[in-house]
N, C-alpha and C positions, 0 to 999 in steps of 0.2 A: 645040169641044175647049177645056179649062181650062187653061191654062199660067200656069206658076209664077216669078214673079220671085225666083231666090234671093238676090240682092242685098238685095233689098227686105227678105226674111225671116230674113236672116241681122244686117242693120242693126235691125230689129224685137227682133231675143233679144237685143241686145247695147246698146240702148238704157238708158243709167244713169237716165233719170228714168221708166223703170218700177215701178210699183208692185210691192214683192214678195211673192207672192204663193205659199201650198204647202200640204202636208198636214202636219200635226203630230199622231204616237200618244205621243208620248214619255212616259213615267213611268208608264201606265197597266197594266201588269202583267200584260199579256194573254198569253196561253197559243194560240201557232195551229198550231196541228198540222195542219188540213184545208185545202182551198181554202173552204169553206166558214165558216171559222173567222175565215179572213181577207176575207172579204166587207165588213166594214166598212172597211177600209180601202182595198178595191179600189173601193170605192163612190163615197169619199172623193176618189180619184186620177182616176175615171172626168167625177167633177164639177165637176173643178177647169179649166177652160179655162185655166190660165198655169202650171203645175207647175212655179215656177222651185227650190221644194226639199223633200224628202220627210225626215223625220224618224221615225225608227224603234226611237229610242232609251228601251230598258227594256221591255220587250216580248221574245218567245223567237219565236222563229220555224222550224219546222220543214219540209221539201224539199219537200212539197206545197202549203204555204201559200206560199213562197218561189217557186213556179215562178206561183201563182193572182197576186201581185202583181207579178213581175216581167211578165207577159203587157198586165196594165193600164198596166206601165210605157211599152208599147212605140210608143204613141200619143205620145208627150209628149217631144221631141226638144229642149224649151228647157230641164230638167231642169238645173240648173248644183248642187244641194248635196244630197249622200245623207250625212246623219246617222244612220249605221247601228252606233253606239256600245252596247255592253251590250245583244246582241241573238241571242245565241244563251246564256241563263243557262238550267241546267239540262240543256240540249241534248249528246249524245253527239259527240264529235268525227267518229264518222264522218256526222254528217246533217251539221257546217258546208259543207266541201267545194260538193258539191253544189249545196246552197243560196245560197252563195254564187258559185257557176257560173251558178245561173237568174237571179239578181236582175242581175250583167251582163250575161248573154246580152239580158234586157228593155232595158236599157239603150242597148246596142249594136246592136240593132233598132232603136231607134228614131233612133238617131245623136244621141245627146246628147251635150254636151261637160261636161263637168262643170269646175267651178273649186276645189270641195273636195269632200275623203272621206274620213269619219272612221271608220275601222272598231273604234277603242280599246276595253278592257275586255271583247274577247270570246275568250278563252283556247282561238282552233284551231291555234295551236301549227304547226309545218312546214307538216301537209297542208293546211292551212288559206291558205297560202302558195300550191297549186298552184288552189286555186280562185281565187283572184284573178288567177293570173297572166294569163288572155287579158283581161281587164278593162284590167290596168295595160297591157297592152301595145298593146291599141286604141285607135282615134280617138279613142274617150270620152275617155281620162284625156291627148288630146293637148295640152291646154291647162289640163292640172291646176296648179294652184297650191299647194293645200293640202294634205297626206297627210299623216294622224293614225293611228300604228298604236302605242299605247300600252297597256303591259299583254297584249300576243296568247300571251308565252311564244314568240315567234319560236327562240329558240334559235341556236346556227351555222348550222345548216341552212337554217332559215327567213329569215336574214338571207342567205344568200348565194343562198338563190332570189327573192328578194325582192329583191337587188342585179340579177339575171339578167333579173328583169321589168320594173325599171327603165331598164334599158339598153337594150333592145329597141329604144327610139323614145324622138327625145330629150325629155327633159322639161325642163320650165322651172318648176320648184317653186320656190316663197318660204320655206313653213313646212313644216318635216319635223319631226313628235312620233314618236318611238317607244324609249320609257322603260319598264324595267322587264320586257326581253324575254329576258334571257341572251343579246344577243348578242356577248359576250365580244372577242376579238383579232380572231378570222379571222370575225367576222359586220361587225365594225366598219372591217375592212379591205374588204373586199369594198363596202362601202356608201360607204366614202372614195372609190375609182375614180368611182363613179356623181357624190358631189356633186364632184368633181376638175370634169368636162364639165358639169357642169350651169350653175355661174356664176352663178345666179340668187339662194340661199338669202340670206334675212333671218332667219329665226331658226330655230334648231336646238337640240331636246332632247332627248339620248341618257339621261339618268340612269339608275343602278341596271342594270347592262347588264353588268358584271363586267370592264369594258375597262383594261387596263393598258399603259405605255406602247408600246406594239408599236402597239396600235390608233391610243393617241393620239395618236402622230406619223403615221400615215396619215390622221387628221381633220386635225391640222395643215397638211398641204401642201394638202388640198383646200381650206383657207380661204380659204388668199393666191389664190386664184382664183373666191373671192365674196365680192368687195369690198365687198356690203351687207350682211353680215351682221350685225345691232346685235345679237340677242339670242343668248345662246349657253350651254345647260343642260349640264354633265356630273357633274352634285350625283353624288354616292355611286358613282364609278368610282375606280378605286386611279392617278391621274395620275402623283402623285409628282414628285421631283425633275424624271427624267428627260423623262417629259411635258410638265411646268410649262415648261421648258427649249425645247422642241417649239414650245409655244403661244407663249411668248416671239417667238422667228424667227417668226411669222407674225406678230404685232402690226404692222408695218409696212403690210401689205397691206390691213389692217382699220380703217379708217378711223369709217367710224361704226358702230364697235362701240359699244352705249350699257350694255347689262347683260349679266352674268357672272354666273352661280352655279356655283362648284368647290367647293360644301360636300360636307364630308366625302371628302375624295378622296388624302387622308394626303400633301398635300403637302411640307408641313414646314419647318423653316425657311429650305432651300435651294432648295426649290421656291418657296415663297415671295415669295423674293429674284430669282429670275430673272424671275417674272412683274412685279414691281414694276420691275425695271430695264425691262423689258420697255415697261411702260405710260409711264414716267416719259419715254422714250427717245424714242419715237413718240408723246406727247402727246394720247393718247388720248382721248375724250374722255367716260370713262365716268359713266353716274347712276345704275348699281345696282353694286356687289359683294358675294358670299356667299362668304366662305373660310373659315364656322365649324368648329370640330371638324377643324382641319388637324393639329396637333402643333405649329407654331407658337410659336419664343418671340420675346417682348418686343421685342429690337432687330430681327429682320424683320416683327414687325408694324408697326412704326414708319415702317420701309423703304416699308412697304403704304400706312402714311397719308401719308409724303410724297409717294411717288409719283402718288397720287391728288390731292394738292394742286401738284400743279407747272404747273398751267394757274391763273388769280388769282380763277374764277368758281367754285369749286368748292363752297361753300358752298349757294348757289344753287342748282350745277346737280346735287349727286348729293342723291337720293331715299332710297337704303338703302345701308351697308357695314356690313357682318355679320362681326365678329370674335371671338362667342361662340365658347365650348370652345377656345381657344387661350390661352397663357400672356403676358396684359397689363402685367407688372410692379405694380406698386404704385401707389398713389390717383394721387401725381402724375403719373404716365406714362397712368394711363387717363383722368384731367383733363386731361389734353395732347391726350390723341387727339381728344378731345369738342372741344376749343375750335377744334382744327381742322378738324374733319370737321360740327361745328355738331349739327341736330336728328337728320339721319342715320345716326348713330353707333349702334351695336346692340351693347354691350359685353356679357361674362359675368364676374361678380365670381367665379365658379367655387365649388366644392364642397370643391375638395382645396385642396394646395397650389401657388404659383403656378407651381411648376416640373414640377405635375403630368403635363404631355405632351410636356414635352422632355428633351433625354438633358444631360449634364453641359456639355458642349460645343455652342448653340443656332448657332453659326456652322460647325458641321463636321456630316454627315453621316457617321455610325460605319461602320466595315466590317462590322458584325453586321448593321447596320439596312439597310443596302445588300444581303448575303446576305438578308435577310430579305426584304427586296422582290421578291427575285429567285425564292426558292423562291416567294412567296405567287404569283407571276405564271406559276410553272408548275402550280399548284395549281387552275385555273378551276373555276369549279362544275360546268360539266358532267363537267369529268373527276371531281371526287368524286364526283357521280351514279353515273357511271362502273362506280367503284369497287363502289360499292353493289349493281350488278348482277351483275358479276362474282364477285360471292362467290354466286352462286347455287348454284353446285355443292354449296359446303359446306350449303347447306339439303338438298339431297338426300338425306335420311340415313332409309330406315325403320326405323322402330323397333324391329321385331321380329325377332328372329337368324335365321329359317325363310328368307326370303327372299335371300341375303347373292347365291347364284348368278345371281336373276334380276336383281337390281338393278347385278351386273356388267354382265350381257350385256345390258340396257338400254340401259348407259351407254358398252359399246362398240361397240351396235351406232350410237349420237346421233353417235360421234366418227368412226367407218366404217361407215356406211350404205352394207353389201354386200346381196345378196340371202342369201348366205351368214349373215352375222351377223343378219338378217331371223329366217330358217330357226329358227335356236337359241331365238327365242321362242316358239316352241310353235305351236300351230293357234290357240289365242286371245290371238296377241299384242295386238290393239289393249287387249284387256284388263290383259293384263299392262304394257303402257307404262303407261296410265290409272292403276293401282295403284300403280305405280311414283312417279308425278306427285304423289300425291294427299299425299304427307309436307310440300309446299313449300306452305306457311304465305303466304308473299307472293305479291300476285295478281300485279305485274308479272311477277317470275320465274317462276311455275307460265305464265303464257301464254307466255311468252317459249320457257320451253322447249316447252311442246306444240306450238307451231308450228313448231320446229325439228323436232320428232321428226316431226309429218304431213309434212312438206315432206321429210325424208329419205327416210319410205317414198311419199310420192307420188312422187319424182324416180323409184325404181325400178319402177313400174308398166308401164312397155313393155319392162323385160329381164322382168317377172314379173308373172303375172296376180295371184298372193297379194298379192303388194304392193298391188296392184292394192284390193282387198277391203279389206284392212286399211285403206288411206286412206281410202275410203269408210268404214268403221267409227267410226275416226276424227275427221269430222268432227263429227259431231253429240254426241260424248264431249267437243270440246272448246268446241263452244258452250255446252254443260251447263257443265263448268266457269269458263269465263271470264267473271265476275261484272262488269267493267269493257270496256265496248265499245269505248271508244273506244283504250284501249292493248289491244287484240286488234284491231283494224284495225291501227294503226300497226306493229305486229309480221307479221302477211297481207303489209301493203302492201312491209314494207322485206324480208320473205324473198322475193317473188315481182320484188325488185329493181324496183319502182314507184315509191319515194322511198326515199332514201337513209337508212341505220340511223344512230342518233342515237349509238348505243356506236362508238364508232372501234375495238374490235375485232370487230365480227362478222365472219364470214364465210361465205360460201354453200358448202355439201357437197355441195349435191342439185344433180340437175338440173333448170332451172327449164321447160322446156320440159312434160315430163308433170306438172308442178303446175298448170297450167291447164288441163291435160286431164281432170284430177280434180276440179278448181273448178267445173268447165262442168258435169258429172255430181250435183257438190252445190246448185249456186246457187240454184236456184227450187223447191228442197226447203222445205218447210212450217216447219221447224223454223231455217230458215236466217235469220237475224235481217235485216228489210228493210233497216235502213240501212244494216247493213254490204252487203249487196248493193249498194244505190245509191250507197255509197263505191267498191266495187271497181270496178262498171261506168262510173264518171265517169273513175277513174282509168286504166284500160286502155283507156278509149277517146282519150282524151287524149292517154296515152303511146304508141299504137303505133305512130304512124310513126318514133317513134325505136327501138325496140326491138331488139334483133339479131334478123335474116331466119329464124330455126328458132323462137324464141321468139313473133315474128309469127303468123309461119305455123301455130304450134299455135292459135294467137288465132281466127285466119281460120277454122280450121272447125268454130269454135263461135259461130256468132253471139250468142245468150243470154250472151257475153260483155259486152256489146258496148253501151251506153246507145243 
């Protein structure tokens, strides 16, 4: 019998003067839809004896090719780097999910630890969140270091299921990228808790994420609790006074901080100022600053350069300070900052004039600009998103005056989905919805509402066998229309309460228990589009032991739910 020294094998994958050794598809533009498709790269994987990293980046990857390579993953337990960057382009958000379900489940078979995962520039948005989560929260990523999720379109949601899968089991991460996700106040709070315990982080980059100070004071307390943080991104977040302020009281904690980038982040000239007292205070000892494009005038840029020079090496030691788009004063004051800051100095002689971006008073923050702050920070993107959904109604308009009664009783039966209000559409109502639908111009709304209308009349299918018919009817009227798969999943998933709706006001009318009774009837219908099947089945199966016990249990006696 063969017995296995795990000490021996465990000292083996963790030996630093191994050579490193993996699979590289990156750049190459490949198209895998099959397992077939992906044969060269399972080949690849299969003949590598040391798979210490697989690379997958710029390549598309669809749920069969995805399950064909994560199966060869499952062999290969020393696996430490999955470069799986820019890897679903072209791809429907309902196949991410999925696919990215198979490629950890391979993973997690085979008990790899990984040390970094870059999953950046692949735009799955929330659900795309719930396929990672048993990944983040297994062995594998026990010993994660690095997490790159930049550009995913996370959202609130996504950043708070994302904070939920990080929490699970503690991690000890260095580098956290995830820039340019919307994830605004309540994504960036949720994520503060996580690096609050963590204590580990060296460099963090939220940029462009729409965070205002609410958030930034919940990153600020999680700093003074990761004392190595040197590098620290939040270019193009709206900071401001009050944030700047925030970061300030943590500077104490942060010791070797080495680089800052707050471009763009409408600090100004009292945000400025507190970050400068900030640095100048606790001796910081930083070699990069980016505060261009703040608002910024003259005497708290100055504030900025002394601050910087209150340590006697400074010269020497900073690399770049970046005070383009802010108001420099005139030749000698921008001579002045050069001879102190030496080659580093990154000035803007500017376009306008020098008082272009500050208000009359550069040492007072205005009481308009302060309202201003305050409205722009209740203004997030997603709530204009919001916005723009919301006026769906008003697109509902047919154009032709014959119709005025049906397009009432349409709209009141969407708003009281009785059996009664059913009734008053006639014997071919699925038809008449359909007509009804067909004026809304915009795909997210025309789905948005046809899903609300099937899921009204599918909730009434066990008071009514019509209802019954009509949701059946239904279905395949509204895959005919819905030109965009993957916001017709996202709309499925959030009415049958699977993930959370991204609009903060929807609300559920139906009941959700006969909408699955009706899904189960439609799903392995010909015309029913596969991925979104393979989206629904990953996520009901996923989700049902949380489910409420009637919603379950309608689950339960349909298998053909069920991945």
């Amino acid at each position: 019998m063969n017995s296995f020294d795990l000490n021996s094998i465990s000292s083996a994958l963790n030996d630093p003067g191994r050579t490193i050794s993996g699979v590289d598809f990156s750049g190459r533009s490949l198209k895998l839809d099959t397992a077939e498709d992906a044969k060269p790269i399972v080949d690849a994987i299969n003949a590598c004896p040391d798979l210490q990293f697989l690379t997958l980046t710029g390549n598309t990857l669809g749920v069969e090719a995805a399950k064909a390579i994560a199966k060869a993953l499952e062999t290969h337990p020393e696996l430490k780097t999955a470069r799986f960057s820019d890897m679903f382009t072209g791809r429907m958000k309902t196949e991410i999910p999925p696919a990215l379900s198979a490629l950890g489940d391979g993973m997690i078979q085979a008990g790899a630890r990984l040390n970094s995962l870059d999953l950046s520039d692949n735009a799955f948005g929330p659900i795309g969140v719930e396929g990672l989560a048993k990944l983040l929260q297994s062995d594998v990523c026990s010993q994660l270091q690095e997490l790159r999720l930049n550009n995913n379109g996370l959202g609130i949601t996504g950043g708070r299921l994302l904070a939920k899968a990080l929490s699970a089991s503690p991690k000890k991460l260095k580098i956290f990228i995830a820039g340019r996700n919307r994830l605004e106040n309540d994504g960036a709070i949720a994520l503060a808790g996580v690096f609050q315990n963590m204590g580990t982080l060296q460099e963090l980059a939220m940029p462009q994420n729409g965070i205002y100070h609410p958030g930034i004071t919940a990153l600020s307390k999680a700093f003074t609790q990761n004392p190595s943080l040197s590098c620290l991104n939040l270019n193009d977040n709206t900071i401001g006074p009050k944030g700047a302020l925030a970061i300030a009281t943590a500077l104490p904690s942060l010791k070797n901080l080495k680089s800052i980038n707050f471009g763009d982040c409408l600090l100004k000239s009292k945000g400025a100022c507190a970050l400068a007292n900030g640095l100048k205070d606790n001796l910081v000892p930083l070699e990069s600053l980016d505060l261009s494009h703040n608002e910024i005038g003259s005497t708290a840029c100055m504030e900025v350069v002394e601050a910087l020079c209150a340590l006697p090496d400074c010269v020497d030691r900073l690399s770049r300070v970046v005070l383009a788009g802010n108001s420099l004063g005139g030749a000698t004051n921008k001579k002045n900052i050069k001879d102190k800051l030496g080659p580093s100095a990154e000035l803007s002689d500017g376009e306008g004039s020098e008082d272009e971006f500050v208000s009359d008073s550069e040492g007072e923050e205005s009481e308009e600009s302060e309202a201003e702050e305050n409205s722009e920070d209740s203004a997030t993107e997603d709530a204009q998103h919001m916005d723009t959904v919301l006026d769906m109604g008003k697109e509902i308009v047919l154009d032709t005056s014959g119709v005025e009664e049906i397009d009432s009783d349409v709209g009141k039966f969407i708003q009281e989905p009785t059996v009664e209000n059913l009734t008053r559409l006639g014997p071919n109502a699925a038809h008449v919805i359909d007509t009804h639908f067909q004026s809304i111009n915009d795909q997210e709304s025309l789905i948005q509402a046809y899903v609300e209308a099937l899921c009204c009349v599918s909730g009434l299918s066990l008071q009514s066998s019509v209802a019954g018919d009509v949701a059946r009817d239904l279905y395949p009227l509204l895959v005919k229309r819905a030109k965009q798969q993957w916001v017709l999943a996202n709309n499925v998933l959030a009415a049958l309460q699977l993930i959370k709706a991204e609009n903060k006001n929807f609300k559920v009318r139906w009941s959700i228990p006969p909408c699955f009774t009706i899904l189960a009837s439609q799903i392995d219908a010909q015309y029913f589009p596969a991925a979104l099947r393979d989206t629904l089945r990953f996520f009901i199966s996923s989700k049902l032991q949380s489910l409420p016990p009637d919603v379950k249990a309608a689950i339960d006696l349909h298998p053909n739910l069920q991945s």
